[in-house]
N, C-alpha and C positions, 0 to 999 in steps of 0.2 A: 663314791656317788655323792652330788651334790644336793640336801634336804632344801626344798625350798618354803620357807615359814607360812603357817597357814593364814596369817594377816593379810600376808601379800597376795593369798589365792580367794578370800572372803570381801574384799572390798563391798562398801554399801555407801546408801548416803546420809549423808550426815545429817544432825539434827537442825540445822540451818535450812539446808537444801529440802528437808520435808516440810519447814514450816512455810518456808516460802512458796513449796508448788498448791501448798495448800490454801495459802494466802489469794493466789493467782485464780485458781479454782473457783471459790467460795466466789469475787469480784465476777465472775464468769458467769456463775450461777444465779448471780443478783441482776445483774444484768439482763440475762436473758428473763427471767422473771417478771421482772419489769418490764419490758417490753414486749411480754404475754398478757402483761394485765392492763397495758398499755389498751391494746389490741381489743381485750376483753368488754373494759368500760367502753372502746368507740363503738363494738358492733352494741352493746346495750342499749349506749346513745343510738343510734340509728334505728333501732327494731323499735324502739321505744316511742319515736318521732316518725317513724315507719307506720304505726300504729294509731298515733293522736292524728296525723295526715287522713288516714283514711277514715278515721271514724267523721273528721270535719268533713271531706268532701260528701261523704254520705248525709251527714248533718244538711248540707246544702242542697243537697236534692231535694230532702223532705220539704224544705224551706220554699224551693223552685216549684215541685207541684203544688206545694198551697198557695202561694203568691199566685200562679196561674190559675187556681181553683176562685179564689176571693171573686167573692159576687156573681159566680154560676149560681144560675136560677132564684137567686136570692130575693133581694127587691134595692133598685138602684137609690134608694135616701135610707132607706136601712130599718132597721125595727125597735118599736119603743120598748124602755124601760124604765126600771123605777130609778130615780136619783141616786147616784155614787154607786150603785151597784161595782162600778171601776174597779171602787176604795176597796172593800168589799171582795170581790174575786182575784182579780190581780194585782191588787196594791198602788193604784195610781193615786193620786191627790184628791182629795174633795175639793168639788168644785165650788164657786161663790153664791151657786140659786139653790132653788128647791126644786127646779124646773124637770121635769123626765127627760134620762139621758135619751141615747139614740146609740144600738148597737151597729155598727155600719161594714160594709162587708170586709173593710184592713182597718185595722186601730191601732196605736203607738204608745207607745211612755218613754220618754228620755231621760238617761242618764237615770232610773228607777232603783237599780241594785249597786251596792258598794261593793267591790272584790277585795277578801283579804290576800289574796295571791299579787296587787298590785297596788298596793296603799291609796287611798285617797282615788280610784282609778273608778268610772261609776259607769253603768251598763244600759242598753237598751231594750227595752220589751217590743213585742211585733204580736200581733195577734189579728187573724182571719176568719171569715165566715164563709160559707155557701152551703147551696141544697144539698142533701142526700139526696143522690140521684137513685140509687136502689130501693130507697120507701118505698113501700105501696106498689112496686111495678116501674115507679117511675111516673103514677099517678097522682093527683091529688087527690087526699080526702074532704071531700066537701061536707061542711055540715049546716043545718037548717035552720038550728036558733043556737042563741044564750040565753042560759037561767043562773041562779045564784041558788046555795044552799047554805045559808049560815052565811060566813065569809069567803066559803069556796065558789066560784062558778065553774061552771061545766058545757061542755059543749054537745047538744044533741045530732047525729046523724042518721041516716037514712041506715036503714036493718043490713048489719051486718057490713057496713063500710068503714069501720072501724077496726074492722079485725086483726089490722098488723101494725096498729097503733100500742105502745107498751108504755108502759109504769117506767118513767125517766126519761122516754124521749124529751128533746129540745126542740119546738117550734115555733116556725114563724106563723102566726095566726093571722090572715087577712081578711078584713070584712069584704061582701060585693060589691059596697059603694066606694069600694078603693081609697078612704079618704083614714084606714086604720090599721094599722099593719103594727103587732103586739110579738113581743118574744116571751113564750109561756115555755111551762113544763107539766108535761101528762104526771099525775099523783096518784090516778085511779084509773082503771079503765072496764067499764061492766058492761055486757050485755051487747058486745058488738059494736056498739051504741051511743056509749054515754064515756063522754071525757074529761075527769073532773082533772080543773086547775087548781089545785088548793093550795091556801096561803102558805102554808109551811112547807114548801118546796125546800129542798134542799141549798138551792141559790139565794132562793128570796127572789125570783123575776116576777114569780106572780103575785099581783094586787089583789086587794082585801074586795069583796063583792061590795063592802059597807064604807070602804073610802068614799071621800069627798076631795075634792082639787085634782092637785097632781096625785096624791094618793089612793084615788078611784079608779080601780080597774074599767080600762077603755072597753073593753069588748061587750059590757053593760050598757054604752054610750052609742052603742050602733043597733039598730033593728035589724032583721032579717038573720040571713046566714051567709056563709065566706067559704074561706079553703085553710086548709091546714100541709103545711111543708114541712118534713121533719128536716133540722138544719144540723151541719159540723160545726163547732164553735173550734179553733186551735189556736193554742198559743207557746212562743220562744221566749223563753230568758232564761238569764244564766244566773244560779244562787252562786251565794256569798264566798262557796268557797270554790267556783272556777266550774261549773259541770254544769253545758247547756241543755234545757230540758225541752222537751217538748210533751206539750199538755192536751188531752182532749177534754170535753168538759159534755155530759150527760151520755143518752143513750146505751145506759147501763145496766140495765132491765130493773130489776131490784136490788139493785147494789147498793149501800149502806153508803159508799163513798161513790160519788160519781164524776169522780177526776182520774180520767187513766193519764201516767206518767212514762215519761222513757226518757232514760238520761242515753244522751249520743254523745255528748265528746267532755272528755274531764280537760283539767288543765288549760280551760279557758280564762283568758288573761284580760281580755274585751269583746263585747260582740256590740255591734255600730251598724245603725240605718239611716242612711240617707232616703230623702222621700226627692223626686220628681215630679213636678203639677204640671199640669194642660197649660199651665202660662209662661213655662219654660223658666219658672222658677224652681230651687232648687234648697231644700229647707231638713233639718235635722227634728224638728218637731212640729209638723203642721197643725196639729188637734190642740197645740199646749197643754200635753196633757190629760189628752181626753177633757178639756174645761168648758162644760158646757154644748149647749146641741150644735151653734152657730162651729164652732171650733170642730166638734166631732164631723159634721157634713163637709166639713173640707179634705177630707180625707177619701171622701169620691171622685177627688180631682186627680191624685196622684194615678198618673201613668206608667211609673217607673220606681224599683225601687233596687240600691244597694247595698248590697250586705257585707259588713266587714268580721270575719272570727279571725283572731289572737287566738293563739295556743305558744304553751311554754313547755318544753318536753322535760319530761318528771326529771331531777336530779340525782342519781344515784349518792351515796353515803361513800362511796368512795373516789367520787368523780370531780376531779379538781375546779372545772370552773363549769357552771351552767350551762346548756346549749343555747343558741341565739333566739329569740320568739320569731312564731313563723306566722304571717295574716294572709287569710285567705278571701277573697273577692268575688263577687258576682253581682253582674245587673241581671234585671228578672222583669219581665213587663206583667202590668196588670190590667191586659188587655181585660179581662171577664169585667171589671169591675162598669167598662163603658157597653159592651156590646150584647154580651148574653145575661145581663139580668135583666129581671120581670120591671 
């Protein structure tokens, strides 16, 4: 009988042939890896810019109802203030007088904030007025005189017409000779009745009862009585490091701080207004600045206006090259500003 050796019945493979299939493998698995993580970072990018898209378009609607709100029921040359108040709330320039500003129902600042997301790259401010339509009914509250208490003045009304009037509304206070239309803040409000504007408002809008010039509260300057409109004051710009806000300013009842805040879109890289006028001119800062009252009333002309956001979609720590910036657009008319105000 012929034994056949057990070498020849065990065959395997060699130490070559395993480092090799292993070699083969591992390149296999790398590969595929890679082109999972590949896959990974694009849907990130995506969800990511999926994300900062919809939070801007939404950002622009807000932007589109207030543009169309600007100067509902408001008053068409706008309502006095004290000087720089601008400098003051939103950070615009001081201007060259002493003269009282003029809040007017759309106001601008160019080129106002620097982005550190875009070196050297510098931003727009937008800011709108118009009535609360819900005060009161939708009513006016009329009142009968002005008095002054120390530096405060106060506004008396008719018993019990005051009632839905509170501690931080914002308004526009008009006398009946039409000739004085004041942007005050309620400080006190007692007995139905009585509305004191007091100097130490939160803003500073309202004037000392003991001013002389431009620093003498107007509403002291008129006899009889007027009407009271509680107004939205809102404003857009985007801080330094890319996150457009949008601002509402009083109406807070007893709020300590009376700036409600909501950040809408991070990762803003510019936001850009163009203004259009009744003259079929076409200008990036009509007010210069809010400088001055001649400068701030031109901003009743604009009939149109463009909006530009910049967004840069966030860069992941493992994402080889940036995504591209994406700008998003819209004209917006500011019909209200000619037809439905007072």
């Amino acid at each position: 009988m012929k034994t056949i050796a057990a070498s020849e019945q065990q065959k395997g493979f060699t130490m070559l042939e395993l480092v090799i299939a292993m070699t083969i493998f591992l390149i296999a698995t790398a590969a595929i890896f890679g082109v999972m993580k590949i896959a990974a970072i694009q849907k990130n990018t995506t969800s990511t810019r999926t994300d900062q898209l919809r939070s801007a378009r939404i950002a622009l609607e807000y932007i589109r109802r207030d543009t169309l709100n600007a100067g509902l029921g408001y008053h068409r040359t706008g309502g006095n203030i004290p000087d720089d108040i601008g400098n003051s709330l939103f950070g615009f320039p001081k201007d060259g007088d002493s003269e009282r500003d003029l809040l007017v129902s759309i106001f601008a600042g160019d080129n106002l904030t620097e982005n550190i997301l875009d070196a050297g790259k510098k931003m727009d401010f937008l800011g709108f007025v118009s009535r609360n339509q819900t005060f009161n009914g939708g009513n006016l509250v009329n009142f009968q005189s002005t008095n002054k208490n120390g530096e405060d003045v106060y506004l008396m009304t008719a018993a019990g017409a005051a009632a839905n009037c509170s501690v931080g509304d914002l308004y526009l206070v008009e006398s009946d000779s039409g000739t004085t239309q004041v942007i005050a803040m309620a400080t006190a409000v007692a007995d139905n009745n009585k509305i004191t504007l007091g100097k130490n408002d939160p803003f500073k809008v309202n004037q000392s009862a003991n001013g002389t010039g431009e620093s003498q509260n107007l509403l002291l300057t008129t006899s009889g009585g007027g009407s009271i409109k509680k107004i939205n004051l809102i404003t857009y710009s985007v801080s330094g490091d890319g996150i457009l806000t949008r601002k509402s300013f009083g109406n807070l009842g007893n709020a300590a701080n009376q700036i409600e805040q909501r950040e809408l879109v991070f990762g803003v890289t510019d936001f850009q207004i163009k203004y259009f006028l009744e003259d079929g001119t076409t200008l990036d800062n009509p007010s210069a600045n809010n400088n001055g009252r001649e400068n701030q009333m031109k901003m009743n002309n604009v009939v149109q206006v463009q909006i530009s956001i910049t967004i840069m979609p966030e860069t992941k720590n493992d994402q080889q090259t940036p995504a591209a910036p994406v700008t998003l657009k819209e004209f917006i008319s500011t019909r209200n500003l000619r037809y439905e105000a007072s």
